[in-house]
C-alpha positions as CSV (number, residue, x, y, z in Angstrom):
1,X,84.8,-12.7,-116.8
2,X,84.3,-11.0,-120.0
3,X,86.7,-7.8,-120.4
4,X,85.3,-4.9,-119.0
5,X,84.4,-2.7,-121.9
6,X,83.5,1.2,-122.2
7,X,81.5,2.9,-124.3
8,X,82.7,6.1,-126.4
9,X,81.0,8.5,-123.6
10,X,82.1,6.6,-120.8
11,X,85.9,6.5,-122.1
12,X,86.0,10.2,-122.7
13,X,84.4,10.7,-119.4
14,X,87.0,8.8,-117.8
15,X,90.0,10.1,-119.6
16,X,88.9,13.7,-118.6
17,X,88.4,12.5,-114.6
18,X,92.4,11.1,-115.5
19,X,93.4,14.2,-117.1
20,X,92.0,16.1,-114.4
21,X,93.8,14.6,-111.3
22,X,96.7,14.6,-112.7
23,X,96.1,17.8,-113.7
24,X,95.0,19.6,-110.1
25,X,96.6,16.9,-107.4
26,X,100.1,15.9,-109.4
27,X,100.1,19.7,-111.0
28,X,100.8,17.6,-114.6
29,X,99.8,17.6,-118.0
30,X,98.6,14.3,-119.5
31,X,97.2,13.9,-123.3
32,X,94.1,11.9,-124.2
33,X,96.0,9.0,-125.7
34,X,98.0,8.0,-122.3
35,X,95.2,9.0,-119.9
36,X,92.7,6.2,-121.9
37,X,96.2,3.5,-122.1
38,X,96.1,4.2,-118.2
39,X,92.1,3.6,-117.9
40,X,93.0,0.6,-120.3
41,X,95.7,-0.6,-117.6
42,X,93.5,0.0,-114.5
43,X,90.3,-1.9,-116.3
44,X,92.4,-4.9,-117.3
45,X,94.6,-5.2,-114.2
46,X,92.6,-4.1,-111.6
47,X,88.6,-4.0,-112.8
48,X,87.8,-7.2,-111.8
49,X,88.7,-6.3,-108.0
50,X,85.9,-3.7,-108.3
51,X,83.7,-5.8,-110.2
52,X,84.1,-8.1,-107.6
53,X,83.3,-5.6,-104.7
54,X,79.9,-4.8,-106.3
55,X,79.3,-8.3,-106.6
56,X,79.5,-8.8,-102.7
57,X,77.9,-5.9,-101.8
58,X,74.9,-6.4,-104.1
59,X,74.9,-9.7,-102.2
60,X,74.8,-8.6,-99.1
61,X,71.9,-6.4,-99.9
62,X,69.8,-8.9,-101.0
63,X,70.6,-11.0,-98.2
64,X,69.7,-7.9,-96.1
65,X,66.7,-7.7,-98.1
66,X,65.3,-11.2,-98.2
67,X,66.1,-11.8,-94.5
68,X,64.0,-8.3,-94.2
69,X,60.9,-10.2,-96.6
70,X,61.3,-13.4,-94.0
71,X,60.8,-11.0,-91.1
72,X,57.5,-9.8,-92.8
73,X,56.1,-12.7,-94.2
74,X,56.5,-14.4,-90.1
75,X,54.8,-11.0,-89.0
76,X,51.5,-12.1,-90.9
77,X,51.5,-15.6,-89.5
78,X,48.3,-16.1,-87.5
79,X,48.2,-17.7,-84.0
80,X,47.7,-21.2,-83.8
81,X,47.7,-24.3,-81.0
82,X,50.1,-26.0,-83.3
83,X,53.8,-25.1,-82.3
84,X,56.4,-25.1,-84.9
């Protein structure tokens, strides 16, 4: 897997999100530099267990969704004499 990688926008997005829990649920103060080290951290050590998550659950929507396609596509099958 290729390192999961931010752009500018997204990395100050997600230093503020850090800055602001630890700001209203730990009632602390935590500057730019250590909040993106953190987001560093949590993307190298731990992003690839999310990653991995979406992964599944897009596959089990298109499993969902293909077994939904089957059901139609047998829907429009015509009667017949021959017997699958």
């Amino acid at each position: 897997m290729q390192p999961i990688k931010f752009s500018r926008e997204e990395t100050r997005a997600l230093v503020g999100e850090i800055q602001d829990y630890f700001r209203e649920e730990l009632d602390q103060q935590i500057g730019a530099i250590p909040a993106e080290m953190l987001m560093q951290f949590f993307a190298e050590k731990m992003g690839a267990y999310f990653y991995n998550r979406g992964l599944y659950d897009a596959q089990a929507l298109v499993r969902k969704k293909l077994d939904d396609v089957s059901d139609e596509i047998f829907g429009l099958e015509q009667p017949t004499k021959h017997l699958r």
